[in-house]
mmCIF file of the C-alpha atoms, coordinates in Angstrom:
data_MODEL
# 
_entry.id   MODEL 
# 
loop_
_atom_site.group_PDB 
_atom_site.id 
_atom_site.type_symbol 
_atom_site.label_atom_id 
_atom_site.label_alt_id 
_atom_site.label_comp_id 
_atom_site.label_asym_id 
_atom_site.label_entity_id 
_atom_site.label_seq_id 
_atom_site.pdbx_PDB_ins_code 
_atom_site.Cartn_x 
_atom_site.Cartn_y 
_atom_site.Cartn_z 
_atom_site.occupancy 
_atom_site.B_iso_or_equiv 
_atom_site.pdbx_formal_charge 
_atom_site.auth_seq_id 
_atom_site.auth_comp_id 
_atom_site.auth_asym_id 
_atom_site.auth_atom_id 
_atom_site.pdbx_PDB_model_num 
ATOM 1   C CA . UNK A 1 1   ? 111.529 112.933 69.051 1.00 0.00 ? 1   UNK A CA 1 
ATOM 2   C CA . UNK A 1 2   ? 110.747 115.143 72.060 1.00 0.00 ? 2   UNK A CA 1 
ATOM 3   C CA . UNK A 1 3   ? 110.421 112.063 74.505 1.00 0.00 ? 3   UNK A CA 1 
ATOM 4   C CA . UNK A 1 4   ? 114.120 111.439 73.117 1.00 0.00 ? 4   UNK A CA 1 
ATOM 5   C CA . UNK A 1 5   ? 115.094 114.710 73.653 1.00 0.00 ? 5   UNK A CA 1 
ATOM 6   C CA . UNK A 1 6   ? 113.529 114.625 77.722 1.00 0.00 ? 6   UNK A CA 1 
ATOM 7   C CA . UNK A 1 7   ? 115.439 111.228 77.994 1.00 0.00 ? 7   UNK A CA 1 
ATOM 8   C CA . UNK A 1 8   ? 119.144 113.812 77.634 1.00 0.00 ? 8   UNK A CA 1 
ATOM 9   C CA . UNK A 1 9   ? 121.139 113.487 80.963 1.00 0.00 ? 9   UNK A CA 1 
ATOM 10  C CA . UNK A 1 10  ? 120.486 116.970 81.630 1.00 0.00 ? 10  UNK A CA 1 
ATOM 11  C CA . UNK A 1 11  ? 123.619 116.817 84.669 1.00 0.00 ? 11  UNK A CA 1 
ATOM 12  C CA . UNK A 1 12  ? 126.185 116.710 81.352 1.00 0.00 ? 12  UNK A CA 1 
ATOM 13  C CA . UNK A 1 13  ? 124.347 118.055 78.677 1.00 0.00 ? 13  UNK A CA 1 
ATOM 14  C CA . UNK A 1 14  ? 125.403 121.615 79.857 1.00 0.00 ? 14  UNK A CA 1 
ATOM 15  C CA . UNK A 1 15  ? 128.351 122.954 77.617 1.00 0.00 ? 15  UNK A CA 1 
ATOM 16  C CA . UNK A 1 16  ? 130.535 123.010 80.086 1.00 0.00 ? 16  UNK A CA 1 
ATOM 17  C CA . UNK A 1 17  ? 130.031 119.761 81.846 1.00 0.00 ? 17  UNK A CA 1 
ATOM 18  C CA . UNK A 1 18  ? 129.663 118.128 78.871 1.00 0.00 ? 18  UNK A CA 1 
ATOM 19  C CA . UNK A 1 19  ? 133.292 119.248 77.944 1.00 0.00 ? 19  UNK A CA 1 
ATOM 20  C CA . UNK A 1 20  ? 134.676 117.779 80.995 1.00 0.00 ? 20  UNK A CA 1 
ATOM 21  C CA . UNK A 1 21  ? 133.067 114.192 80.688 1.00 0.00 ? 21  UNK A CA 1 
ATOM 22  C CA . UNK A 1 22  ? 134.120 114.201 77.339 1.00 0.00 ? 22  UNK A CA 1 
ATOM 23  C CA . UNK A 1 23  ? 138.101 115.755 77.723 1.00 0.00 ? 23  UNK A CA 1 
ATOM 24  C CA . UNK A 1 24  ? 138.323 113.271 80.675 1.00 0.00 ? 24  UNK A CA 1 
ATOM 25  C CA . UNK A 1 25  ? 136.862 110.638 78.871 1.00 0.00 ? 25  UNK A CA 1 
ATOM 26  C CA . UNK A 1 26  ? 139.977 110.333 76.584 1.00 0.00 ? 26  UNK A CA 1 
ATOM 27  C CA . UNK A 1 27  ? 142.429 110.343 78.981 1.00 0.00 ? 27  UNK A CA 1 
ATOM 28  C CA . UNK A 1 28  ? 143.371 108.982 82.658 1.00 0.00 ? 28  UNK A CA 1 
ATOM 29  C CA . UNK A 1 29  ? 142.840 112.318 84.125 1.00 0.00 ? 29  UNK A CA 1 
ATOM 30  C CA . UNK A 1 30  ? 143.611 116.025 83.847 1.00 0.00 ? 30  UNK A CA 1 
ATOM 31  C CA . UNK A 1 31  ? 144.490 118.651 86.011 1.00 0.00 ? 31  UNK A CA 1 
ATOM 32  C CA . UNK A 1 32  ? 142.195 121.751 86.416 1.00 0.00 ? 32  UNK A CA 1 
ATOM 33  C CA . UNK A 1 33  ? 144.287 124.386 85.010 1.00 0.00 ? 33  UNK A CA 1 
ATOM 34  C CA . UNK A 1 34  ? 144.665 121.608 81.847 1.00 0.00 ? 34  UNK A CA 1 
ATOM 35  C CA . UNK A 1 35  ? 140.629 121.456 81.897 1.00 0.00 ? 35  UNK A CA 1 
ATOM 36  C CA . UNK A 1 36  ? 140.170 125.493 82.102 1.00 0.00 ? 36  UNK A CA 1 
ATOM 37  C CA . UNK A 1 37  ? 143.108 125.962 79.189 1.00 0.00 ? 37  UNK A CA 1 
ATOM 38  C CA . UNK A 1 38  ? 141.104 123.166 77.075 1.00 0.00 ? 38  UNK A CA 1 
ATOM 39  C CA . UNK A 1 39  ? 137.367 124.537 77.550 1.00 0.00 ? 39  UNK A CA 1 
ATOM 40  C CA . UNK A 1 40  ? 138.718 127.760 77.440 1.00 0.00 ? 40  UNK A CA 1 
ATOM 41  C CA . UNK A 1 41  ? 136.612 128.970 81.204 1.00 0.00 ? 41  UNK A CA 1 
ATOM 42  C CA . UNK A 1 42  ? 137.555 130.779 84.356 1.00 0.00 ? 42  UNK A CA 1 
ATOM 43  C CA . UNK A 1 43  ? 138.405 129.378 87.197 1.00 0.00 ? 43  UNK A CA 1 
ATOM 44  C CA . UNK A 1 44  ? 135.279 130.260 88.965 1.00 0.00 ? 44  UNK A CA 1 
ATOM 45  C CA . UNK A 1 45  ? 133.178 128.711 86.136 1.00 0.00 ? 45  UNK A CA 1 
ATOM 46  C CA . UNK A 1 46  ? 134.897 125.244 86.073 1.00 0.00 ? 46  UNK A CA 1 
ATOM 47  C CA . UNK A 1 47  ? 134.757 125.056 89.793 1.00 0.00 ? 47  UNK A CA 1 
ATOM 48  C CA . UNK A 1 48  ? 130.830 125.143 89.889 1.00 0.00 ? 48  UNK A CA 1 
ATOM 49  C CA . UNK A 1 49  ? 130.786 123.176 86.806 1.00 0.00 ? 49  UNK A CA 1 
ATOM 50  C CA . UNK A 1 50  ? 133.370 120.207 88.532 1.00 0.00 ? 50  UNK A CA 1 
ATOM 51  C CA . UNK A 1 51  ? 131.672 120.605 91.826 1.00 0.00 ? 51  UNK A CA 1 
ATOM 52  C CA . UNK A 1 52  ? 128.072 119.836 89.643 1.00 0.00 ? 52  UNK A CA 1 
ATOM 53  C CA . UNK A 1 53  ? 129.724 116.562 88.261 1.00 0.00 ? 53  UNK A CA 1 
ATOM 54  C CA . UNK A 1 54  ? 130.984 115.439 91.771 1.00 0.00 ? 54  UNK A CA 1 
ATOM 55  C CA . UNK A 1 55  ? 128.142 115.826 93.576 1.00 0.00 ? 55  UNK A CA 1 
ATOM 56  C CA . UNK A 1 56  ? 126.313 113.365 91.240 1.00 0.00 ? 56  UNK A CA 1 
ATOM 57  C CA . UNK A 1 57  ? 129.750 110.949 90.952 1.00 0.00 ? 57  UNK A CA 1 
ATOM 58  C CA . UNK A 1 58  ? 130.382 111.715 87.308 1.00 0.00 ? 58  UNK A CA 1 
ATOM 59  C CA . UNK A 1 59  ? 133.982 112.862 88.077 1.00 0.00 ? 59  UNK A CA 1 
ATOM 60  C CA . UNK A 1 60  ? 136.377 112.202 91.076 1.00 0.00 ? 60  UNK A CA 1 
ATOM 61  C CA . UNK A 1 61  ? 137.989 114.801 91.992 1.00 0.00 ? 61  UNK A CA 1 
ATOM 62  C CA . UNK A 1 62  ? 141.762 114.183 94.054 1.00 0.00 ? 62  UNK A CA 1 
ATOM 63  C CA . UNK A 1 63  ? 143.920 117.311 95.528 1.00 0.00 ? 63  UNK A CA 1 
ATOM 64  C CA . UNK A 1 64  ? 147.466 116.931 96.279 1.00 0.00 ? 64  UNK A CA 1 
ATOM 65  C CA . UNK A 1 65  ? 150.738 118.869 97.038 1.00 0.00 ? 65  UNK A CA 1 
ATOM 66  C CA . UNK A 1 66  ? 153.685 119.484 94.563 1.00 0.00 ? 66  UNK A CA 1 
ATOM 67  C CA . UNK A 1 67  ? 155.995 121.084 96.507 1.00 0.00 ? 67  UNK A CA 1 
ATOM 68  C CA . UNK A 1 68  ? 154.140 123.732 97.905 1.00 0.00 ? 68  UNK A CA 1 
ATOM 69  C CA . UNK A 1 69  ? 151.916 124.299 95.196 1.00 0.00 ? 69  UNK A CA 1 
ATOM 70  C CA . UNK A 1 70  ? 148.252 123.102 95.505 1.00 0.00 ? 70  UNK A CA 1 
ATOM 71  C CA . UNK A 1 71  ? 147.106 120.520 92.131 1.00 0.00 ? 71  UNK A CA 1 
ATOM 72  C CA . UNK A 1 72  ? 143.817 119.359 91.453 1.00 0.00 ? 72  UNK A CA 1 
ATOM 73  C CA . UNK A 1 73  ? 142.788 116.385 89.019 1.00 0.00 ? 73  UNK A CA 1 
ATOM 74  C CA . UNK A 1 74  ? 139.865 114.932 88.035 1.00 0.00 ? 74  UNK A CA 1 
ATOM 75  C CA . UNK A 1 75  ? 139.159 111.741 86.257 1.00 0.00 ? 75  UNK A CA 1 
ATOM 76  C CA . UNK A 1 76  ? 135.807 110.199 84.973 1.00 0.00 ? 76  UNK A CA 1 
ATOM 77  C CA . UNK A 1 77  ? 134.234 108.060 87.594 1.00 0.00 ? 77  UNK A CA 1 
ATOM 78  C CA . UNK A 1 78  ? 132.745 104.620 86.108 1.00 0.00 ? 78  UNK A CA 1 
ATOM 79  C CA . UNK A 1 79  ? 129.413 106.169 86.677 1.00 0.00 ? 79  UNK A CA 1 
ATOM 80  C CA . UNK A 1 80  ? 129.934 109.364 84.735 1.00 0.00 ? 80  UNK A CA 1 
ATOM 81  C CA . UNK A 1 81  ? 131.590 107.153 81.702 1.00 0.00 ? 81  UNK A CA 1 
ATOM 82  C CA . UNK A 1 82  ? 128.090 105.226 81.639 1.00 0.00 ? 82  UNK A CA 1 
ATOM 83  C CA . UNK A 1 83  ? 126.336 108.674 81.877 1.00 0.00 ? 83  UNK A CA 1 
ATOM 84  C CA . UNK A 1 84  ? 128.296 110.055 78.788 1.00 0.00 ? 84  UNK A CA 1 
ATOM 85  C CA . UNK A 1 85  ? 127.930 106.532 77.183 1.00 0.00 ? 85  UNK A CA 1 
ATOM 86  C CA . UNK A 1 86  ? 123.912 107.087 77.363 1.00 0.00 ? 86  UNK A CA 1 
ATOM 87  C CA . UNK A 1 87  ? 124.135 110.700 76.267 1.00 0.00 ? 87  UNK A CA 1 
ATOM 88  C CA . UNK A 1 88  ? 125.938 109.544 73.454 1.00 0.00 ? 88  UNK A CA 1 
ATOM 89  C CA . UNK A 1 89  ? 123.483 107.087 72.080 1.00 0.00 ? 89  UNK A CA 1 
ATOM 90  C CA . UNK A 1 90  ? 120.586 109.374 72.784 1.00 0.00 ? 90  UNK A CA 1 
ATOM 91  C CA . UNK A 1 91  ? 121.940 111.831 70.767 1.00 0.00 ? 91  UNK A CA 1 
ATOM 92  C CA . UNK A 1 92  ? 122.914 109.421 68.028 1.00 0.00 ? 92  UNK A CA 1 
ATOM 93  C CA . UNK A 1 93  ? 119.128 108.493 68.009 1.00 0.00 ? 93  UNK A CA 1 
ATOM 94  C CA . UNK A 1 94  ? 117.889 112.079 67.679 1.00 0.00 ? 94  UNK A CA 1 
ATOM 95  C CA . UNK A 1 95  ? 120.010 113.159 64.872 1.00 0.00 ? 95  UNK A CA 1 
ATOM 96  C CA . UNK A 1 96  ? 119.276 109.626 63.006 1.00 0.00 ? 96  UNK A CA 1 
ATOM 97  C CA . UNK A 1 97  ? 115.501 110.404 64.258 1.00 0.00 ? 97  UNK A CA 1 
ATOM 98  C CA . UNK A 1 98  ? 116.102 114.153 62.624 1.00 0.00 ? 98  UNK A CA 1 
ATOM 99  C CA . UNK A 1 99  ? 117.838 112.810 59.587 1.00 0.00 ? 99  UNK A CA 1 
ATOM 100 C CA . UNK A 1 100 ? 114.983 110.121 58.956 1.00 0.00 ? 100 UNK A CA 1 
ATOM 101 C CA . UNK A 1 101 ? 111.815 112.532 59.776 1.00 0.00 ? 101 UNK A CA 1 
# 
């Protein structure tokens, strides 16, 4: 069970991050203050948390102008849906691993 538990995409399996992947993974995207409402975070918090997900092409993230007022969005990248994908099943397999032992 431990080499199961090593095999965990350690890049989502932070609360936070993992709360992203999974918000945007039901939906065509979100906008940040929609993320921070949801996950219930700062601003400062999701930023470093986003940024994380970027950087390893998890989540695209797209700025834009309404009006004058700044927006930022994020969707799941096809890489970061395969990434949740495989977290999912290797958590599956270590609580049917915990279950059976």
């Amino acid at each position: 069970m431990q080499a199961r538990a090593a095999e965990l995409d350690r890049i989502i399996h932070e609360p936070i991050r993992l709360g992203i992947v999974s918000a945007l993974a039901g939906c065509d995207s979100m906008t940040f203050n929609e993320l921070k409402e949801l996950l219930r975070t700062t601003d400062g918090n999701l930023s470093v948390h986003a940024r994380k997900l970027e950087e390893h092409d998890y989540v695209v993230c797209e700025k834009a102008f309404e009006g004058r007022i700044p927006r930022t969005s994020y969707r799941l990248a096809p890489q970061g849906k395969r990434a949740l994908e495989t977290y999912l099943q290797h958590m599956e397999a270590l609580i049917r691993a915990t279950r059976e032992g």
